[in-house]
C-alpha positions in Angstrom: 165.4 -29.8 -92.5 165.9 -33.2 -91.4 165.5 -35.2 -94.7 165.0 -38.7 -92.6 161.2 -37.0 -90.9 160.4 -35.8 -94.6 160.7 -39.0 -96.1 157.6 -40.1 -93.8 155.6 -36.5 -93.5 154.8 -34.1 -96.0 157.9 -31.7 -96.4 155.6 -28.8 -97.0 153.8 -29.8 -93.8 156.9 -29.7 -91.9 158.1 -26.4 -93.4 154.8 -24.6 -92.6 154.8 -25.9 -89.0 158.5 -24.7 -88.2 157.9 -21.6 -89.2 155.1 -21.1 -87.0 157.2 -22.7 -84.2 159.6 -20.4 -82.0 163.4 -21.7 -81.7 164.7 -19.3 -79.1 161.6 -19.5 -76.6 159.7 -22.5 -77.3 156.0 -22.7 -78.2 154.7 -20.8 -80.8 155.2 -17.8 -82.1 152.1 -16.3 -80.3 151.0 -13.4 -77.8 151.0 -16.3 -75.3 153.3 -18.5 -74.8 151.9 -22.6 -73.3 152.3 -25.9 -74.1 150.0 -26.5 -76.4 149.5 -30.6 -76.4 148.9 -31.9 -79.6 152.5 -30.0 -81.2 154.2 -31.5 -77.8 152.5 -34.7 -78.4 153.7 -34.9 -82.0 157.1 -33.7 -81.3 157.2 -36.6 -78.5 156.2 -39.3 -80.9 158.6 -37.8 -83.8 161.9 -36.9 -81.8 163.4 -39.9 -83.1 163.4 -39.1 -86.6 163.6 -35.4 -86.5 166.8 -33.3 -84.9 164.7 -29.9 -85.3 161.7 -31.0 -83.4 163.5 -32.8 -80.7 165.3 -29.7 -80.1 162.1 -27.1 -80.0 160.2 -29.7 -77.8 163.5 -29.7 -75.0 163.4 -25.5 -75.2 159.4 -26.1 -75.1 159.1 -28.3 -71.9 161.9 -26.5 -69.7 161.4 -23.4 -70.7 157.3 -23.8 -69.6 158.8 -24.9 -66.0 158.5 -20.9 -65.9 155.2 -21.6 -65.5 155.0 -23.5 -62.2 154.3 -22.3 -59.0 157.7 -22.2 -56.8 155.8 -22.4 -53.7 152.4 -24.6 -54.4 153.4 -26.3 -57.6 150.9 -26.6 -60.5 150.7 -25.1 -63.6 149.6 -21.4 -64.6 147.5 -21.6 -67.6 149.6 -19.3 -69.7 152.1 -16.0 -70.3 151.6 -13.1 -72.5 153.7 -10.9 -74.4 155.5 -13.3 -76.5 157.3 -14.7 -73.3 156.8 -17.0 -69.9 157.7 -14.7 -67.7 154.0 -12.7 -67.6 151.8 -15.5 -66.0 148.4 -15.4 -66.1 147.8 -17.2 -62.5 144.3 -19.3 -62.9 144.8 -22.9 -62.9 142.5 -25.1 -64.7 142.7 -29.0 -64.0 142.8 -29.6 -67.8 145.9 -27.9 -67.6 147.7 -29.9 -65.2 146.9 -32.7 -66.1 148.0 -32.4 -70.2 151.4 -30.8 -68.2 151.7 -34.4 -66.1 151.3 -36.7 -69.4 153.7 -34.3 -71.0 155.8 -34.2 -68.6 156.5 -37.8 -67.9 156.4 -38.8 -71.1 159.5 -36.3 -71.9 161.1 -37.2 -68.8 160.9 -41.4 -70.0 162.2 -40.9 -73.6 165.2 -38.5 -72.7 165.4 -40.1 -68.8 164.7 -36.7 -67.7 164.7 -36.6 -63.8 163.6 -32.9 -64.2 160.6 -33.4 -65.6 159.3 -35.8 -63.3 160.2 -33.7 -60.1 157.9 -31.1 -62.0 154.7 -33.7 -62.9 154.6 -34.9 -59.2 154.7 -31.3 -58.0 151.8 -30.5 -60.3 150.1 -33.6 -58.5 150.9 -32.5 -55.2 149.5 -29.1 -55.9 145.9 -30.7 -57.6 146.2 -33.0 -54.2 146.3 -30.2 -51.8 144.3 -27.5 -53.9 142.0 -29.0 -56.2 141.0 -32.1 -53.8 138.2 -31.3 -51.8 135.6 -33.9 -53.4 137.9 -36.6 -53.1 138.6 -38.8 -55.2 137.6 -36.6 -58.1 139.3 -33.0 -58.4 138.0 -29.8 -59.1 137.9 -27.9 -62.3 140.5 -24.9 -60.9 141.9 -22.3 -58.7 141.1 -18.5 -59.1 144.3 -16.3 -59.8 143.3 -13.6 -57.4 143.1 -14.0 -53.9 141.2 -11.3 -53.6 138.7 -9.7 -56.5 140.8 -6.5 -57.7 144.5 -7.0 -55.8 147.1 -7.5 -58.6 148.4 -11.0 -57.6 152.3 -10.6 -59.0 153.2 -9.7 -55.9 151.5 -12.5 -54.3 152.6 -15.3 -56.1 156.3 -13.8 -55.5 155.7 -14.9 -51.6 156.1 -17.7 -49.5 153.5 -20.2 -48.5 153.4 -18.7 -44.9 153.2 -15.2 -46.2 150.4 -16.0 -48.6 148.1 -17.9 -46.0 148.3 -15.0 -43.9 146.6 -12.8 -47.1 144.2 -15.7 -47.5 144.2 -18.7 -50.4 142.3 -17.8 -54.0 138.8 -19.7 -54.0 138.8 -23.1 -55.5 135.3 -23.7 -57.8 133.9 -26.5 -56.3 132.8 -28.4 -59.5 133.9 -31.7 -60.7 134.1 -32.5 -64.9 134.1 -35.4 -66.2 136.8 -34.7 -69.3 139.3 -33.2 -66.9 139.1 -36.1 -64.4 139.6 -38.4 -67.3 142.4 -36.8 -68.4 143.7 -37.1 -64.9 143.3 -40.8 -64.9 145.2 -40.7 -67.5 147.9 -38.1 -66.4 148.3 -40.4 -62.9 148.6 -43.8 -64.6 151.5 -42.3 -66.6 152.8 -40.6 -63.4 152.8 -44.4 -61.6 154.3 -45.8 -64.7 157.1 -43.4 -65.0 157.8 -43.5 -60.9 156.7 -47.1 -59.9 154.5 -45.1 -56.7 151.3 -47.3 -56.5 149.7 -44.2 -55.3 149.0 -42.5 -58.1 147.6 -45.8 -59.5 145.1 -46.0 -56.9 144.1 -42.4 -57.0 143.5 -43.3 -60.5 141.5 -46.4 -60.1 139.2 -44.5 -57.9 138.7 -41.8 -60.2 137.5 -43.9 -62.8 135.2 -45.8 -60.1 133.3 -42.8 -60.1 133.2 -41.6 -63.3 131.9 -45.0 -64.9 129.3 -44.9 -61.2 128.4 -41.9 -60.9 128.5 -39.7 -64.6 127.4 -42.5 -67.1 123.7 -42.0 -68.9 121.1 -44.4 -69.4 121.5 -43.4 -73.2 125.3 -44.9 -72.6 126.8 -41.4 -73.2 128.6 -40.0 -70.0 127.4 -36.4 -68.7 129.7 -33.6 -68.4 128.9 -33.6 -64.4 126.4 -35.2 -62.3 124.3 -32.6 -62.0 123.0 -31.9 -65.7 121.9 -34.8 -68.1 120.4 -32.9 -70.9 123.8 -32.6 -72.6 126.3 -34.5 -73.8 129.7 -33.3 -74.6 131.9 -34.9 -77.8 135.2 -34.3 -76.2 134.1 -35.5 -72.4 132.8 -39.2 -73.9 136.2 -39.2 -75.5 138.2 -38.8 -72.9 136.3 -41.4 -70.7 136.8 -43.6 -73.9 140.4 -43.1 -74.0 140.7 -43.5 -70.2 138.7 -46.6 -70.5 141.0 -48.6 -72.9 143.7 -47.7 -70.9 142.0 -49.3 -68.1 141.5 -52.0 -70.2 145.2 -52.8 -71.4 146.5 -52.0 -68.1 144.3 -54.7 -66.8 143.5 -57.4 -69.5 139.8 -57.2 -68.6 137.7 -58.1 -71.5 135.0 -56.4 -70.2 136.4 -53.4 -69.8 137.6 -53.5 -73.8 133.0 -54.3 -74.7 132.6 -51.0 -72.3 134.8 -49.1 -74.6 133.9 -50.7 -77.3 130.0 -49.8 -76.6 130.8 -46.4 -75.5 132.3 -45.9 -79.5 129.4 -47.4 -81.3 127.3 -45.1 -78.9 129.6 -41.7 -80.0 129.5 -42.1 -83.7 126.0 -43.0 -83.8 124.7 -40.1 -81.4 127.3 -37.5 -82.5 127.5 -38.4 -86.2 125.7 -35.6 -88.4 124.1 -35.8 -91.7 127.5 -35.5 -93.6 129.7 -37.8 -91.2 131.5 -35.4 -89.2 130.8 -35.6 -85.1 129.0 -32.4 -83.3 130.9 -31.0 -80.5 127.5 -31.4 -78.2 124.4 -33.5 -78.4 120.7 -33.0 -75.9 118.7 -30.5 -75.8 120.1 -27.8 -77.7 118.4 -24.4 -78.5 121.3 -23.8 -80.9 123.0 -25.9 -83.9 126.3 -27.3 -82.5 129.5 -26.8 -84.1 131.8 -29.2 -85.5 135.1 -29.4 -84.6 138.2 -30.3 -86.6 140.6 -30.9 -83.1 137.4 -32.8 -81.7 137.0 -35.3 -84.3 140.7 -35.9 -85.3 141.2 -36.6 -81.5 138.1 -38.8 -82.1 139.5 -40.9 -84.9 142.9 -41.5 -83.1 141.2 -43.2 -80.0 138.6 -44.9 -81.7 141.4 -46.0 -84.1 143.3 -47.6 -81.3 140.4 -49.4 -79.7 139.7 -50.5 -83.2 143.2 -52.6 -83.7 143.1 -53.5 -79.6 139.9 -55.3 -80.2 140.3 -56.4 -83.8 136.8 -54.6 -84.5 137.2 -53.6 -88.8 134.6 -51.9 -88.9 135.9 -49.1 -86.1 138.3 -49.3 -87.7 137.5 -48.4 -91.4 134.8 -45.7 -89.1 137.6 -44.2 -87.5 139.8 -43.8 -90.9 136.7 -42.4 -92.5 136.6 -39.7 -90.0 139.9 -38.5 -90.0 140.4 -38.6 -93.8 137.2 -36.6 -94.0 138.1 -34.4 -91.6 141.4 -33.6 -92.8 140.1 -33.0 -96.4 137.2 -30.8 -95.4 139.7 -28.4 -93.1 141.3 -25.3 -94.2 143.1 -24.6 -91.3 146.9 -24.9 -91.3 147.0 -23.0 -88.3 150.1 -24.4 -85.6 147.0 -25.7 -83.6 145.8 -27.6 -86.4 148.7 -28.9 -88.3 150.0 -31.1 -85.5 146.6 -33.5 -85.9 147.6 -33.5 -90.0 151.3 -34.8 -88.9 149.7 -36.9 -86.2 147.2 -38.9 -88.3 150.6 -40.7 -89.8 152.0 -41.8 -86.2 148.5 -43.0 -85.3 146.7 -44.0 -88.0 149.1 -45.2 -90.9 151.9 -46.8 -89.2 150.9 -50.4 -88.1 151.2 -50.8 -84.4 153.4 -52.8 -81.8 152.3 -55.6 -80.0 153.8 -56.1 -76.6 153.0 -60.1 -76.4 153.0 -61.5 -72.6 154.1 -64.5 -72.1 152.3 -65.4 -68.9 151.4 -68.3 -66.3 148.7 -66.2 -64.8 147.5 -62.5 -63.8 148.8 -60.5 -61.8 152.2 -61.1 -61.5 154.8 -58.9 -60.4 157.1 -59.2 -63.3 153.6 -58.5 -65.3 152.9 -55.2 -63.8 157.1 -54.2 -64.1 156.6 -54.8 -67.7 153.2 -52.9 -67.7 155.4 -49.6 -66.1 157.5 -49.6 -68.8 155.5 -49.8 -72.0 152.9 -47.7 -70.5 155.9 -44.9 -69.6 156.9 -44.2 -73.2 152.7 -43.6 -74.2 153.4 -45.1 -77.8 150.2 -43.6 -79.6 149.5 -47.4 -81.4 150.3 -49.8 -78.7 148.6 -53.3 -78.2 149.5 -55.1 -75.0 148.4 -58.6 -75.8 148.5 -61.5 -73.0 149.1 -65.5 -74.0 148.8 -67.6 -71.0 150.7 -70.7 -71.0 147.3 -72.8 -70.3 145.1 -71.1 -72.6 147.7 -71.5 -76.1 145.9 -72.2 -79.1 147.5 -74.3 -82.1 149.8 -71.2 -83.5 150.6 -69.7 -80.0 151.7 -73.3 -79.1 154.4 -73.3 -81.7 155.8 -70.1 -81.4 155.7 -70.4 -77.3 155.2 -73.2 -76.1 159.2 -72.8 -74.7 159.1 -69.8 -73.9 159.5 -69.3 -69.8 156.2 -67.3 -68.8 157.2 -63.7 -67.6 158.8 -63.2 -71.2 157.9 -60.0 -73.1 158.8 -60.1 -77.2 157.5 -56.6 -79.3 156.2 -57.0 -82.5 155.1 -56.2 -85.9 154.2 -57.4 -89.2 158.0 -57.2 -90.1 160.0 -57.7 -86.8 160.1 -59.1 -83.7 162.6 -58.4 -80.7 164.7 -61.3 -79.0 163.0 -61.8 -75.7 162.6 -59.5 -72.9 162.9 -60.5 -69.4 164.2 -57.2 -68.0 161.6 -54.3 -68.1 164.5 -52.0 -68.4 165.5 -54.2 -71.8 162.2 -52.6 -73.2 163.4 -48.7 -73.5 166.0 -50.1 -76.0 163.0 -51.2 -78.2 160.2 -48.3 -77.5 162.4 -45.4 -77.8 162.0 -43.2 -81.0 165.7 -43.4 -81.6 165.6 -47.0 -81.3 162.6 -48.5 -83.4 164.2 -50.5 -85.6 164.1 -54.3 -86.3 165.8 -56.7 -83.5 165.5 -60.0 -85.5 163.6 -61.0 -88.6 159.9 -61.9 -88.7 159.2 -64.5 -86.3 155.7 -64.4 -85.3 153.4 -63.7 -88.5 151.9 -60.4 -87.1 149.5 -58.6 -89.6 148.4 -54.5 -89.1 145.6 -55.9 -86.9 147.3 -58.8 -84.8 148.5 -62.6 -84.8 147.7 -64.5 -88.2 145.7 -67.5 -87.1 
């Protein structure tokens, strides 16, 4: 056991997770064998400080490659028997797009070339296949071309040969949680490739959801076509995709959207007892609560929380999870990765990437963007100070510094300046968190002392 991870996570924690975690295949230790995203995402955030989880999520991540398509790309939703060889060959759009953002988040911590050839092939499959109502995609791809042919032998054949026998049906439905996610998945896709195309395919996405799928009761639907329910996990998602949006651009408004759209989920979700229901409208049955739901819940809200100095998000957020966490039984391997989580998002202060900037828009800005947004740090704020707009304090700590200058921070440290964007993998990499220089800039948990 790796005693520098224990020190910050609760040794029995770890010791019940790795024994429900397969060395010699990856995954878990289950019938079927997936990525599943919140053990990747923890292993991501924690492969600096543990050798045992770095070393199940590499197995995880190449050995899932098993999983792709050799002829159209994209994902297969899972294998059975204890092994990735025995695809099941539906593919969902939920799926590839949790595969992109882990994908290209592996392939930026350990520059992993692999792993992006394999997210932009999932793209180009969702692009050709899922695509019809462009720009949104559709929810997924039968396994069968035909209803009752065995389709091993079919996926084993070219891309001629397969055309010839006719392409599985494609349901022609678009959701709003899965095309979050994929505004997501393609934001981190242009930040770890630099290709403004998946920016703008992600842009437009995001048009439409906010045009097209948001409530006069400022929830968003599930799809356009049904507004009598409302779904916990969808307004998340449009939530997390919006304050992405948000520090991507430095658009205040887009930080009150998000901001609105979290008062509006914890006071239409919340039940009698403070937990969030998976599904609010007209219900003919009670709706369940979910522990995954609402821990995913607290982490975004969390980070809009310290983005937009809000305390009282904040302390809302923190209620849930610690509620939440004390109410749930389940120490499953599905579940214990939100317990380990909670410390990476919720009880380590965050980083402040602090711009030094003569105006918007820039193209040093938007290198520097690439680069933080490439290594997905769960608790990063990406604050702007431009050189005309200083205020007393931000005059004295800048005032000579040249705009296009980049410094990370926290409440205890503070790097020497960054000019390079590739100077910024040296700070942001698990293995490389640690203090630069000595406190410089006053930062508190929640942002710059005044």
């Amino acid at each position: 056991m790796d005693t520098s991870f224990a020190r910050i996570l609760d040794q029995d924690l770890l010791n019940v997770f790795e024994s429900k975690i397969d060395f010699e295949k990856g995954a878990y230790k289950t019938y079927k064998k997936s990525l599943h995203s919140p053990g990747i995402e923890m292993a991501l955030a924690c492969s600096g400080e543990s050798d045992s989880l770095k070393k199940w999520l590499s197995l995880s991540i190449q050995n899932s490659y098993q999983l792709m398509d050799h002829e159209w790309g994209g994902i297969f939703q899972y294998a059975t028997h204890f092994d990735w060889k025995n695809a099941h060959y539906e593919r969902l759009l939920r799926v590839q797009a949790e595969h992109i953002l882990n994908y290209t988040r592996y392939s930026a911590i350990f520059e992993d070339s692999i792993a992006l050839q394999k997210a932009e092939k999932i793209y180009d499959y969702c692009n050709e296949f899922l695509s019809l109502q462009r720009p949104l995609f559709n929810n997924s791809q039968d396994a069968d071309y035909k209803k009752g042919i065995e389709s091993t032998t079919y996926y084993a054949l070219s891309d001629d040969e397969r055309r010839k026998l006719g392409v599985p049906i494609t349901h022609e439905v678009q959701f709003l949680k899965e095309n979050a996610m994929m505004v997501n998945a393609l934001i981190q896709l242009w930040a770890a490739t630099g290709d403004e195309k998946y920016y703008g395919r992600a842009e437009n996405i995001f048009m439409v959801l906010r045009s097209e799928f948001k409530n006069e009761n400022g929830l968003y639907t599930r799809n356009t076509t049904d507004a009598s329910l409302f779904s916990l996990d969808d307004n998340i998602a449009m939530l997390n995709a919006t304050i992405l949006a948000a520090q991507i651009s430095g658009q205040k408004k887009l930080l009150i959207e998000a901001e609105n759209l979290a008062k509006n989920i914890l006071e239409k979700f919340t039940t009698q007892n403070g937990s969030l229901n998976s599904v609010v409208g007209d219900l003919t049955l009670e709706s369940d609560v979910l522990g995954s739901s609402n821990m995913n819940a607290a982490f975004v809200i969390h980070h809009l929380a310290l983005i937009s100095k809000n305390e009282i998000l904040q302390q809302e957020a923190e209620d849930l999870a610690e509620k939440t966490l004390d109410e749930s039984s389940d120490f499953s391997e599905y579940f214990i990765p939100y317990r380990l989580l909670k410390t990476k998002y919720m009880d380590e202060e965050p980083l402040h990437a602090v711009f030094i900037l003569e105006e918007s828009g820039t193209k040093i800005e938007r290198e520097m963007l690439q680069k933080l947004i490439a290594y997905a740090l769960p608790n990063l704020i990406i604050d702007r100070v431009y050189k005309s707009k200083m205020t007393s304090e931000q005059e004295l700590l800048y005032s000579s510094t040249e705009p296009g200058t980049l410094f990370i921070c926290n409440s205890s440290f503070c790097s020497s300046p960054i000019k390079d964007p590739n100077e910024i993998r040296s700070v942001l990499i698990p293995e490389n968190k640690k203090p630069m220089l000595p406190e410089q800039h006053g930062f508190t948990k929640s942002g710059l002392k005044n």
